[in-house]
PDBQT receptor file of N, H, CA, C and O in Angstrom, charges set to zero:
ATOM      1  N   UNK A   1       1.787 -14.310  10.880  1.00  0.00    +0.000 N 
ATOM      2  CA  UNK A   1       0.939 -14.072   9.732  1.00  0.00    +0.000 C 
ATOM      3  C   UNK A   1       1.800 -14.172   8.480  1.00  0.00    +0.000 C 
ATOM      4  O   UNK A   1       2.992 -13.869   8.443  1.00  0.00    +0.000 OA
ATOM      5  N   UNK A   2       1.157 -14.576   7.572  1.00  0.00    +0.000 N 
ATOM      6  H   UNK A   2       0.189 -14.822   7.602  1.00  0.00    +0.000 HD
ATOM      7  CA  UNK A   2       1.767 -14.978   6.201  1.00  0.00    +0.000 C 
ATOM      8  C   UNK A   2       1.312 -13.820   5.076  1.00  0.00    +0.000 C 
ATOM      9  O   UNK A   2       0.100 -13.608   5.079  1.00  0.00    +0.000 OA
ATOM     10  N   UNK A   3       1.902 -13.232   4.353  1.00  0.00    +0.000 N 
ATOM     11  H   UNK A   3       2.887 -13.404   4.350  1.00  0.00    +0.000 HD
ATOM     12  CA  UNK A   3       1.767 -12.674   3.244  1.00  0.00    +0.000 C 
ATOM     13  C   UNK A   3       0.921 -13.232   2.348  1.00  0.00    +0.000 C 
ATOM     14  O   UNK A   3       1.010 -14.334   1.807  1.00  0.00    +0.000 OA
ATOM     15  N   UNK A   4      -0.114 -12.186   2.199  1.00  0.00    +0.000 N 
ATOM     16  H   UNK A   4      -0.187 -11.291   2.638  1.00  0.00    +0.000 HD
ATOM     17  CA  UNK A   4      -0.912 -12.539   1.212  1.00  0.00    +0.000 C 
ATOM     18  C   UNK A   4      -1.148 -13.196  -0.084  1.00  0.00    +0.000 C 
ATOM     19  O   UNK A   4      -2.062 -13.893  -0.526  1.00  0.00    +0.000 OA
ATOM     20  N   UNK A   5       0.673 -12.470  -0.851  1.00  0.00    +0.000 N 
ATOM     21  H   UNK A   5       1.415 -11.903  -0.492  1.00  0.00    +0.000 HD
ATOM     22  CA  UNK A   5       0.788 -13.243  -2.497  1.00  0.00    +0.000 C 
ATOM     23  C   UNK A   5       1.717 -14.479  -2.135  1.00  0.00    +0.000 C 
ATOM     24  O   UNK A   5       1.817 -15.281  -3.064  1.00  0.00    +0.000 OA
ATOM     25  N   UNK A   6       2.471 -14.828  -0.894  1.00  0.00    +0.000 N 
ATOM     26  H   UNK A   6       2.390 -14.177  -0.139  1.00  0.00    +0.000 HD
ATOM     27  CA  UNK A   6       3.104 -15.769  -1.099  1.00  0.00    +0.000 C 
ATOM     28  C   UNK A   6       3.558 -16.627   0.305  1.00  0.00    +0.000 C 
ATOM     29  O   UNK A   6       2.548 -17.034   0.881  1.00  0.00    +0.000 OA
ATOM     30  N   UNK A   7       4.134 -16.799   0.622  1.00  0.00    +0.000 N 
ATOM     31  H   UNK A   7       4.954 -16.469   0.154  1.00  0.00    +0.000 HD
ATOM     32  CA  UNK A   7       4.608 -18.037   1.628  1.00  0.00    +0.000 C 
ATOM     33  C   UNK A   7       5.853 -17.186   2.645  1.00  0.00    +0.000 C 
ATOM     34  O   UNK A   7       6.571 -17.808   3.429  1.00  0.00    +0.000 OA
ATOM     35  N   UNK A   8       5.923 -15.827   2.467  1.00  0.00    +0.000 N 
ATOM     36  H   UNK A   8       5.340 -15.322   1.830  1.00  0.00    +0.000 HD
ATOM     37  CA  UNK A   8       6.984 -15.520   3.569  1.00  0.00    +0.000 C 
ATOM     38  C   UNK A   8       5.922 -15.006   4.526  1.00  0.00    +0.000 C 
ATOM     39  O   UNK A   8       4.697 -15.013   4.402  1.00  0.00    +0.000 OA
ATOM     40  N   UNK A   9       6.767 -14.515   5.609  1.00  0.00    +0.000 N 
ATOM     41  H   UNK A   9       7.762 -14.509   5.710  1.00  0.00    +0.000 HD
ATOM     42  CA  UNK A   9       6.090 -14.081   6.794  1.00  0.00    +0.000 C 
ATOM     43  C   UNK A   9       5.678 -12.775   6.468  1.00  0.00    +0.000 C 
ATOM     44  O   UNK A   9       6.402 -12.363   5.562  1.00  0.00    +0.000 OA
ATOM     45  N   UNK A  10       4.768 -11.870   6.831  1.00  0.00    +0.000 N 
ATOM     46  H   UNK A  10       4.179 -12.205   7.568  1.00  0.00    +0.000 HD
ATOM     47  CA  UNK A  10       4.322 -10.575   6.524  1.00  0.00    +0.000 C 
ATOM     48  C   UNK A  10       5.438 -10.012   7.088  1.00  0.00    +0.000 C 
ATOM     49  O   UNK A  10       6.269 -10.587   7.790  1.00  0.00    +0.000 OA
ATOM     50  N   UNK A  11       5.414  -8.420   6.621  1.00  0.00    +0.000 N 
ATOM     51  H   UNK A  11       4.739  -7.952   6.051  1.00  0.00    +0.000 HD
ATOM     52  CA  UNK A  11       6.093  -7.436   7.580  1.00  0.00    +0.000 C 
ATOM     53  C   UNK A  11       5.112  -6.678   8.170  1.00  0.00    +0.000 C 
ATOM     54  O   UNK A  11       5.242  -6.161   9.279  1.00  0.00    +0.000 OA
ATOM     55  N   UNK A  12       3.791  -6.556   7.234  1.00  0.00    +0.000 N 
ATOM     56  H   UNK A  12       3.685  -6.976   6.333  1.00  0.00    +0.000 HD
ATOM     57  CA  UNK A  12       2.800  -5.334   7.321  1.00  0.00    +0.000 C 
ATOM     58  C   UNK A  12       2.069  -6.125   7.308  1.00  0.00    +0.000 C 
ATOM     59  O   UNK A  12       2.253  -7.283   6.936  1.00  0.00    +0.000 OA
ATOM     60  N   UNK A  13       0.966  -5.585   7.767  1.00  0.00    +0.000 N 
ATOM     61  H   UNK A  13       0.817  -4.644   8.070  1.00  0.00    +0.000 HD
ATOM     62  CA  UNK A  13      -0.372  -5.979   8.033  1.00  0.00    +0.000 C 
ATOM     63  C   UNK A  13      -1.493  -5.001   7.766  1.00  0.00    +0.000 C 
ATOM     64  O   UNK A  13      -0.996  -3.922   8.091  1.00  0.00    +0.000 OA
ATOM     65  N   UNK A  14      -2.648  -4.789   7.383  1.00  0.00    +0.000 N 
ATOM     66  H   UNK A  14      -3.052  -5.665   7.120  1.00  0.00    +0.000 HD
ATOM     67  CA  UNK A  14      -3.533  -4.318   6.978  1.00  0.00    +0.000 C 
ATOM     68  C   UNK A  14      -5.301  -5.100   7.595  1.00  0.00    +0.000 C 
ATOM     69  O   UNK A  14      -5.755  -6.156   7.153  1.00  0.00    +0.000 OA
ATOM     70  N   UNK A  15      -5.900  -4.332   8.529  1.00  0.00    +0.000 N 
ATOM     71  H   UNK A  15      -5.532  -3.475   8.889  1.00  0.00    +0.000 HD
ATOM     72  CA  UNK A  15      -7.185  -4.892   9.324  1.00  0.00    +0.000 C 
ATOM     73  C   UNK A  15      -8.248  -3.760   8.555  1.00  0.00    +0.000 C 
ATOM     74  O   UNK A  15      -8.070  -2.567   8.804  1.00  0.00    +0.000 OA
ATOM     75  N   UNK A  16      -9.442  -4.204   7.542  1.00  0.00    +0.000 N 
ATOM     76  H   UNK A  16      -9.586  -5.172   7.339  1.00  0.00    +0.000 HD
ATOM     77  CA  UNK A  16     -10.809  -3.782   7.408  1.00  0.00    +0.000 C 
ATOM     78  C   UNK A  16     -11.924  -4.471   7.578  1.00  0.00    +0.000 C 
ATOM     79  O   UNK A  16     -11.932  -5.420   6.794  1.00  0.00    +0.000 OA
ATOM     80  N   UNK A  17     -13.141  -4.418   8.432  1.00  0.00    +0.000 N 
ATOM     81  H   UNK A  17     -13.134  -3.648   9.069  1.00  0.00    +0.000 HD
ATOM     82  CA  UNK A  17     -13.609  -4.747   9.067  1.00  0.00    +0.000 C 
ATOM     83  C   UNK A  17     -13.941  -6.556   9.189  1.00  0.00    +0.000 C 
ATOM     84  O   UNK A  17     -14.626  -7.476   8.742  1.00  0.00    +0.000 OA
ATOM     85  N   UNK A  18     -12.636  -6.108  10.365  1.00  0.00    +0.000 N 
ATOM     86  H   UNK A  18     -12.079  -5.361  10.727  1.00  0.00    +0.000 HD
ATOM     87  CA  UNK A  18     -12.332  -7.786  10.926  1.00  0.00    +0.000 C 
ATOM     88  C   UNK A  18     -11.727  -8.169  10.176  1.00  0.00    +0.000 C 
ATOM     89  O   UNK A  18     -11.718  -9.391  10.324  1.00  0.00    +0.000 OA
ATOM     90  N   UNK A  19     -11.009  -7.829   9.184  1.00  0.00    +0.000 N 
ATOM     91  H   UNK A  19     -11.016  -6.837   9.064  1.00  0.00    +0.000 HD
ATOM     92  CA  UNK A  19     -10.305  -8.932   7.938  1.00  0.00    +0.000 C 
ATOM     93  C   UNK A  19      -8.962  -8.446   7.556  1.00  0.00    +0.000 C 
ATOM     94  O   UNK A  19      -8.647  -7.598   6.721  1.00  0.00    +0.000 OA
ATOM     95  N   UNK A  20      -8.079  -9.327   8.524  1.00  0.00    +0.000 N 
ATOM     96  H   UNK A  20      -8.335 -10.016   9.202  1.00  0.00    +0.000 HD
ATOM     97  CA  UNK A  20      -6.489  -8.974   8.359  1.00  0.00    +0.000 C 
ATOM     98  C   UNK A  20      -5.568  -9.823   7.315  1.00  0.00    +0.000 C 
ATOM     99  O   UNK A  20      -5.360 -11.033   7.232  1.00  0.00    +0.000 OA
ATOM    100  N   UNK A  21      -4.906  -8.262   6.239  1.00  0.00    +0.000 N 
ATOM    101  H   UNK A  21      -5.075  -7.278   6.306  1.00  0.00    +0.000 HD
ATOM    102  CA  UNK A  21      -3.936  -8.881   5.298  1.00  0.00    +0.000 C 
ATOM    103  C   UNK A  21      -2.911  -8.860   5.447  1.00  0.00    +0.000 C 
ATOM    104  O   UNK A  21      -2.572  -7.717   5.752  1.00  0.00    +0.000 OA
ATOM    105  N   UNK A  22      -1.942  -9.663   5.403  1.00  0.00    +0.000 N 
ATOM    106  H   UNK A  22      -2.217 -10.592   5.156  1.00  0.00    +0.000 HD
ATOM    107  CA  UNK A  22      -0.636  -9.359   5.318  1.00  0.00    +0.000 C 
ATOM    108  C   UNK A  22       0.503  -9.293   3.967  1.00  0.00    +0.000 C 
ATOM    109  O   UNK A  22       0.467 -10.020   2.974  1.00  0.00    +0.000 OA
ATOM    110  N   UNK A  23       1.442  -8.265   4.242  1.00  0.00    +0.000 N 
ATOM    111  H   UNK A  23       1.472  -7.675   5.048  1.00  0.00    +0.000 HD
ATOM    112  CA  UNK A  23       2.012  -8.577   3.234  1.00  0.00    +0.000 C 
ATOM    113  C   UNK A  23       3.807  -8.603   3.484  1.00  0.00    +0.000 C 
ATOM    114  O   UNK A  23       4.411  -8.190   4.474  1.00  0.00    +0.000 OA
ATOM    115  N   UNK A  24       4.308  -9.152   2.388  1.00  0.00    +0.000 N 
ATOM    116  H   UNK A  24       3.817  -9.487   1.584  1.00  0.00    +0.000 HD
ATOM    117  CA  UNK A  24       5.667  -9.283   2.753  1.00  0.00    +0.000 C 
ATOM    118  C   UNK A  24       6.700  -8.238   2.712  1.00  0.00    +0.000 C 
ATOM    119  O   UNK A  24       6.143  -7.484   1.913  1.00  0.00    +0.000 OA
ATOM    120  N   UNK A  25       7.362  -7.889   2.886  1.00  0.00    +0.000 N 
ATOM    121  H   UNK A  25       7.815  -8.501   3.534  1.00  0.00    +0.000 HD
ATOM    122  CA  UNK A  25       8.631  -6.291   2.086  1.00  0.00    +0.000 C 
ATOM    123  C   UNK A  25       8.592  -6.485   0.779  1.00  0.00    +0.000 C 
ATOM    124  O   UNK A  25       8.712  -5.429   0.158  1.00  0.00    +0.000 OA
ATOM    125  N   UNK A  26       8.478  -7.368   0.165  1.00  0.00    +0.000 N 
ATOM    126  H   UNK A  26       8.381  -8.226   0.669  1.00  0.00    +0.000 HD
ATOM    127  CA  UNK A  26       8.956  -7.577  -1.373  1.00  0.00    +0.000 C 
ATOM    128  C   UNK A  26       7.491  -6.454  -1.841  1.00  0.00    +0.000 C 
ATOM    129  O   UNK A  26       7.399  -5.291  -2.235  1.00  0.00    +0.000 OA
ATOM    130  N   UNK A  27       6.260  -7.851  -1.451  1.00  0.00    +0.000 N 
ATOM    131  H   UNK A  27       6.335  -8.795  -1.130  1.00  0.00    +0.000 HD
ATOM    132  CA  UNK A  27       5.164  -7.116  -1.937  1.00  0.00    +0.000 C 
ATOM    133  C   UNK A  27       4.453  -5.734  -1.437  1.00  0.00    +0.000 C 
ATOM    134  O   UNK A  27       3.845  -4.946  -2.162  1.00  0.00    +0.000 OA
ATOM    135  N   UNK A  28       4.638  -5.636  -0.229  1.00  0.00    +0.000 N 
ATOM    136  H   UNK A  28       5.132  -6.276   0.360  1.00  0.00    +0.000 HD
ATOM    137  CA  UNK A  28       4.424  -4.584   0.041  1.00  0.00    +0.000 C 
ATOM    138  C   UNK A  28       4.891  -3.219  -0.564  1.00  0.00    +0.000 C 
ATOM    139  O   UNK A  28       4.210  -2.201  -0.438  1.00  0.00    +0.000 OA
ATOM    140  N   UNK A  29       6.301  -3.254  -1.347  1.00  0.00    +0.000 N 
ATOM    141  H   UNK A  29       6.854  -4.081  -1.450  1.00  0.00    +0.000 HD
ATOM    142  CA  UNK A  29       7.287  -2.248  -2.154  1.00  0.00    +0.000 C 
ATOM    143  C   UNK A  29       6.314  -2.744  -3.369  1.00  0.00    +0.000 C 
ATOM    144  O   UNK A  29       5.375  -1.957  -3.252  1.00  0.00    +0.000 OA
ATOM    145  N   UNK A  30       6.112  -3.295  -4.078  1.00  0.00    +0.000 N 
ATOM    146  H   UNK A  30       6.875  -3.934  -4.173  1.00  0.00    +0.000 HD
ATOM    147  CA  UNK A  30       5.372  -3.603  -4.883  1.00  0.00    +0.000 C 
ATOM    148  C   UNK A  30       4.004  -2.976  -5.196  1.00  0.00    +0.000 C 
ATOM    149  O   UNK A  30       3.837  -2.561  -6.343  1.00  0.00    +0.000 OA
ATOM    150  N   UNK A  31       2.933  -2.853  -4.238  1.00  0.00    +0.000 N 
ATOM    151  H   UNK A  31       3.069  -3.190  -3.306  1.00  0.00    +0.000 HD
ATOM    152  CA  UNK A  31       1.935  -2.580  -4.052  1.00  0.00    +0.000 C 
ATOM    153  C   UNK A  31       1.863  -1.139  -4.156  1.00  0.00    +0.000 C 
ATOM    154  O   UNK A  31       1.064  -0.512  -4.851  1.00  0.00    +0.000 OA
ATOM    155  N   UNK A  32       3.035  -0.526  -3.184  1.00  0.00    +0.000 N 
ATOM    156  H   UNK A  32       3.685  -1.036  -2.620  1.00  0.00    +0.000 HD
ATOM    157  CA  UNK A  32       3.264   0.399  -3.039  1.00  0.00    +0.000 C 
ATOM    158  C   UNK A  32       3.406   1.181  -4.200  1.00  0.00    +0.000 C 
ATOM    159  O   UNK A  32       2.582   1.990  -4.628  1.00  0.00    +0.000 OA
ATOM    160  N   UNK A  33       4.643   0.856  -4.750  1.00  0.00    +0.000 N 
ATOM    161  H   UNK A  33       5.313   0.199  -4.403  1.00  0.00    +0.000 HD
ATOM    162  CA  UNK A  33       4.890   1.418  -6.286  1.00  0.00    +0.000 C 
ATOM    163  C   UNK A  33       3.602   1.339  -7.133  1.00  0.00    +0.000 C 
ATOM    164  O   UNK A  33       3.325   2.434  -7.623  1.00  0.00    +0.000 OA
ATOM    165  N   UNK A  34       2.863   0.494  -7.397  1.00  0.00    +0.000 N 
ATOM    166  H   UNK A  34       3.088  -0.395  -7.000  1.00  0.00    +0.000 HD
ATOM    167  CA  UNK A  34       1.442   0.079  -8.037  1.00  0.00    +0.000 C 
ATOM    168  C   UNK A  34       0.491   1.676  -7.497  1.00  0.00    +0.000 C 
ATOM    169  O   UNK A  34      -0.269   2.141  -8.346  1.00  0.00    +0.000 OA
ATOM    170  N   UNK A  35       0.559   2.177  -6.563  1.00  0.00    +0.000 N 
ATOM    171  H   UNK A  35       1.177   1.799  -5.873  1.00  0.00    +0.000 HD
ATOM    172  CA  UNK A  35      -0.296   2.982  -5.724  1.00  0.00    +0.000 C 
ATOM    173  C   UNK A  35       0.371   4.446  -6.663  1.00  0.00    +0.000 C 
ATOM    174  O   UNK A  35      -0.172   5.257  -7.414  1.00  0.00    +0.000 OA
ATOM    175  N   UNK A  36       1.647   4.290  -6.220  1.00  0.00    +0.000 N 
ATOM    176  H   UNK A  36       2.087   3.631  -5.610  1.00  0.00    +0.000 HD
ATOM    177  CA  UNK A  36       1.905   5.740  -6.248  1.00  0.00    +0.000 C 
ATOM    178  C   UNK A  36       1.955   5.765  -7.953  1.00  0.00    +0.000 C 
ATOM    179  O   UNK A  36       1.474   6.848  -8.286  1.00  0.00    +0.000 OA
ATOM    180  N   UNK A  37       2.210   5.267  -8.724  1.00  0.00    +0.000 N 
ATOM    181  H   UNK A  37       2.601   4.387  -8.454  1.00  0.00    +0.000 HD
ATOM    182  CA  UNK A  37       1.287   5.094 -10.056  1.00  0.00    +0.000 C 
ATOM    183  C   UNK A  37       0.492   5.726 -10.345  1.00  0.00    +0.000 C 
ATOM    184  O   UNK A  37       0.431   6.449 -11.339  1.00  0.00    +0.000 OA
ATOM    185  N   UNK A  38      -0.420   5.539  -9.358  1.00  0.00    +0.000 N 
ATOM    186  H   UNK A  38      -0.370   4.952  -8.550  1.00  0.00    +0.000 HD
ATOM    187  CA  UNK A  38      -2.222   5.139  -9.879  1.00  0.00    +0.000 C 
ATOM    188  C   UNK A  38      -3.067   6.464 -10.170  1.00  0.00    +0.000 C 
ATOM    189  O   UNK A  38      -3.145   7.308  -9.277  1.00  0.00    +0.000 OA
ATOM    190  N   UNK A  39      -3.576   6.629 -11.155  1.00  0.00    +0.000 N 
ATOM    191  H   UNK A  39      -3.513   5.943 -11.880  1.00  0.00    +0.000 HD
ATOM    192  CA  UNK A  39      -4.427   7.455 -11.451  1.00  0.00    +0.000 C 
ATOM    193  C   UNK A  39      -5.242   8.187 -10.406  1.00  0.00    +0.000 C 
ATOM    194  O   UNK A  39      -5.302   9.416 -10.369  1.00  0.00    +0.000 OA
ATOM    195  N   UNK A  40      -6.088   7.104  -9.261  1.00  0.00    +0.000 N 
ATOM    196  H   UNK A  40      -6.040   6.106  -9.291  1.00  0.00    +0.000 HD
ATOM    197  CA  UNK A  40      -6.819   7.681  -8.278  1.00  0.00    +0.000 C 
ATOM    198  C   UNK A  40      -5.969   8.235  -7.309  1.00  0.00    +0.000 C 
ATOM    199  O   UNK A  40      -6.656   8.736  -6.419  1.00  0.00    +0.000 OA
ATOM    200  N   UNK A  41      -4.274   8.409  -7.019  1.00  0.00    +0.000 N 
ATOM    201  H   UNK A  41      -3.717   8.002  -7.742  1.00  0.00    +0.000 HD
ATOM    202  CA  UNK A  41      -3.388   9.010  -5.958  1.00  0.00    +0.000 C 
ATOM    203  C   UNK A  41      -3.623  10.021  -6.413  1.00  0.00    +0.000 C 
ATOM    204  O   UNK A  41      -4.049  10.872  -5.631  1.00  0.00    +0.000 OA
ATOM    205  N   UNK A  42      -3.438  10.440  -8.035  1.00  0.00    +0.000 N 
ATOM    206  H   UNK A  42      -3.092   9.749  -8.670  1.00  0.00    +0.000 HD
ATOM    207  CA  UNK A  42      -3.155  11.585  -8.264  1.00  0.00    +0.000 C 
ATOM    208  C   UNK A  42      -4.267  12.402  -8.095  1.00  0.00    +0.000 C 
ATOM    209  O   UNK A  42      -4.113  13.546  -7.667  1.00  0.00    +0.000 OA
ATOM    210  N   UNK A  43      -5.536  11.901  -8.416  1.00  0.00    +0.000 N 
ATOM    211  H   UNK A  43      -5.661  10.972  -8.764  1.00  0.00    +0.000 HD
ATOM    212  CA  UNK A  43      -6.755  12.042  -8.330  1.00  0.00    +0.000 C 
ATOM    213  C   UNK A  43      -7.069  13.095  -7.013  1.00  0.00    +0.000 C 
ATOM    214  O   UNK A  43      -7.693  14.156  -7.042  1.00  0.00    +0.000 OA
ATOM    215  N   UNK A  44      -6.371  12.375  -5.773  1.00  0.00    +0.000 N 
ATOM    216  H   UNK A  44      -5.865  11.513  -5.750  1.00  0.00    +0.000 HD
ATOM    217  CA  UNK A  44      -6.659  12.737  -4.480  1.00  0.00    +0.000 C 
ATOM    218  C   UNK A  44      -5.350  13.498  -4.170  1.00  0.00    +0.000 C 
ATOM    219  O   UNK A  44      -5.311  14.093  -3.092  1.00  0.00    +0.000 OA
ATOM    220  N   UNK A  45      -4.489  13.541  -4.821  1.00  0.00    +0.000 N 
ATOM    221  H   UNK A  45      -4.521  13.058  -5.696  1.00  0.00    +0.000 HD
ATOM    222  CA  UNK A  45      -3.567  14.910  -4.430  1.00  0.00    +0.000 C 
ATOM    223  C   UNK A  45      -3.880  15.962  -5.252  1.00  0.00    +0.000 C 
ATOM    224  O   UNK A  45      -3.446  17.020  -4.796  1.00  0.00    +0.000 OA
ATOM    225  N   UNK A  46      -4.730  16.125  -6.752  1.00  0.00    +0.000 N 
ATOM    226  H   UNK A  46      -5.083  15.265  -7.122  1.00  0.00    +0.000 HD
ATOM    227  CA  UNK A  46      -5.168  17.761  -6.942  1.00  0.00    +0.000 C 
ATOM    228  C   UNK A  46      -6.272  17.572  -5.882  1.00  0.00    +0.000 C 
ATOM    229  O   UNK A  46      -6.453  18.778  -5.715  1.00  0.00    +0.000 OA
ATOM    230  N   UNK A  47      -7.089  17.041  -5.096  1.00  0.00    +0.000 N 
ATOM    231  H   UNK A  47      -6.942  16.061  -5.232  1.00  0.00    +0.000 HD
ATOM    232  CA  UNK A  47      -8.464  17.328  -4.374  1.00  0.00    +0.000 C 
ATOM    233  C   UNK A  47      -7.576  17.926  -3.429  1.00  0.00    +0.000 C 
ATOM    234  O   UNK A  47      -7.445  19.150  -3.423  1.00  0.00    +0.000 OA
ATOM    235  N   UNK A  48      -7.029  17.291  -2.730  1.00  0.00    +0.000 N 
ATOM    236  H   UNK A  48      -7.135  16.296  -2.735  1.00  0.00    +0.000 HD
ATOM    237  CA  UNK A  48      -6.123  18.165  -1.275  1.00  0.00    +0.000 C 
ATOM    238  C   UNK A  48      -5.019  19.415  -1.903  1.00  0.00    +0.000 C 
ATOM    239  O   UNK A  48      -4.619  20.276  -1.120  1.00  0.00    +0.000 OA
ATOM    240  N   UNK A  49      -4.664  19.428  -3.072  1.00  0.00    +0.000 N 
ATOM    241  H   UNK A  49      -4.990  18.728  -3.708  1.00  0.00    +0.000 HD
ATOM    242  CA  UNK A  49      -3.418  20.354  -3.279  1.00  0.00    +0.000 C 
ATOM    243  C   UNK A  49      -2.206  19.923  -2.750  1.00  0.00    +0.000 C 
ATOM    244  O   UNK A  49      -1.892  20.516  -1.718  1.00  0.00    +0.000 OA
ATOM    245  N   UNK A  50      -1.483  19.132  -3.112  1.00  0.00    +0.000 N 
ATOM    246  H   UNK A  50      -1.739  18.651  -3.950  1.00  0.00    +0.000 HD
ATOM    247  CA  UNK A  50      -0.586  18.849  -1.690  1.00  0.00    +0.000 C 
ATOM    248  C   UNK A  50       0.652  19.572  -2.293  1.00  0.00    +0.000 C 
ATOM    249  O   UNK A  50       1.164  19.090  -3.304  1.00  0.00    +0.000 OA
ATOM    250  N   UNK A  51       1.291  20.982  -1.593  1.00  0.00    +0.000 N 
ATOM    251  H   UNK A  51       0.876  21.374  -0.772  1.00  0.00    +0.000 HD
ATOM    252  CA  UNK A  51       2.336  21.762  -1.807  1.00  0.00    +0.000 C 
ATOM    253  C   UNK A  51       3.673  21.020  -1.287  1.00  0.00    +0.000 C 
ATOM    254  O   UNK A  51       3.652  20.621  -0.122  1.00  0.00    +0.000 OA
ATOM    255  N   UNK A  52       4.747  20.821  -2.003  1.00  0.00    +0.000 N 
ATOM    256  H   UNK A  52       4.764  21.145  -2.949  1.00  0.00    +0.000 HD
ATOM    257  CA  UNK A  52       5.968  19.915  -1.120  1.00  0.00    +0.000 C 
ATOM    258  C   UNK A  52       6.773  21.154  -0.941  1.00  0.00    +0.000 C 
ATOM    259  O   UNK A  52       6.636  22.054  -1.769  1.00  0.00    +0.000 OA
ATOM    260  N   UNK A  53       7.424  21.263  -0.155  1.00  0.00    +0.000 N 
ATOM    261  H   UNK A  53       7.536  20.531   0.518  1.00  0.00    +0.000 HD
ATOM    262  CA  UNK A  53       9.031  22.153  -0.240  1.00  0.00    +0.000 C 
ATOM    263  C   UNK A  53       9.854  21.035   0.036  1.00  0.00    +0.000 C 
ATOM    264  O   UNK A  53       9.897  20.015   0.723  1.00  0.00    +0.000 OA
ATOM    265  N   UNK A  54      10.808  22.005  -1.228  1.00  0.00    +0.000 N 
ATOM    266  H   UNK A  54      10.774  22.834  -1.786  1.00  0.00    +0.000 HD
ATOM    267  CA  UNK A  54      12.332  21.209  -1.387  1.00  0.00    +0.000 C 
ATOM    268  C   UNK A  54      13.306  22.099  -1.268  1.00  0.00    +0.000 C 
ATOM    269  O   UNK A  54      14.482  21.744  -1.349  1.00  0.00    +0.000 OA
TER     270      UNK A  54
C-alpha cells in the first residue's frame, strides 16, 4: 500500500467502512502533530478530564 499524500510505501494504515488509507512516517508525524494541535483534541480531553502524572 502506498501513502496517501505521496509515492512511498505506507507504514500505517487506517480502514473506515471498507476504505483503506495509508500513510507514510513522514506524513503520518505530520498528521499527527496537525491532531494534537487541534482545537477538537482539546475539546475531547476537557469532556474526559484526562489527569497525567509526572
Amino acid at each position: 500500500m502506498k501513502c496517501h499524500y505521496c509515492d512511498r510505501d505506507a507504514a500505517y494504515a487506517a480502514e473506515k467502512d471498507g476504505i483503506k488509507v495509508g500513510l507514510c512516517e513522514q506524513h503520518f508525524r505530520t498528521q499527527v502533530e496537525a491532531l494534537a494541535d487541534s482545537e477538537e483534541l482539546a475539546a475531547i480531553r476537557e469532556q474526559i478530564d484526562i489527569d497525567r502524572t509526572e
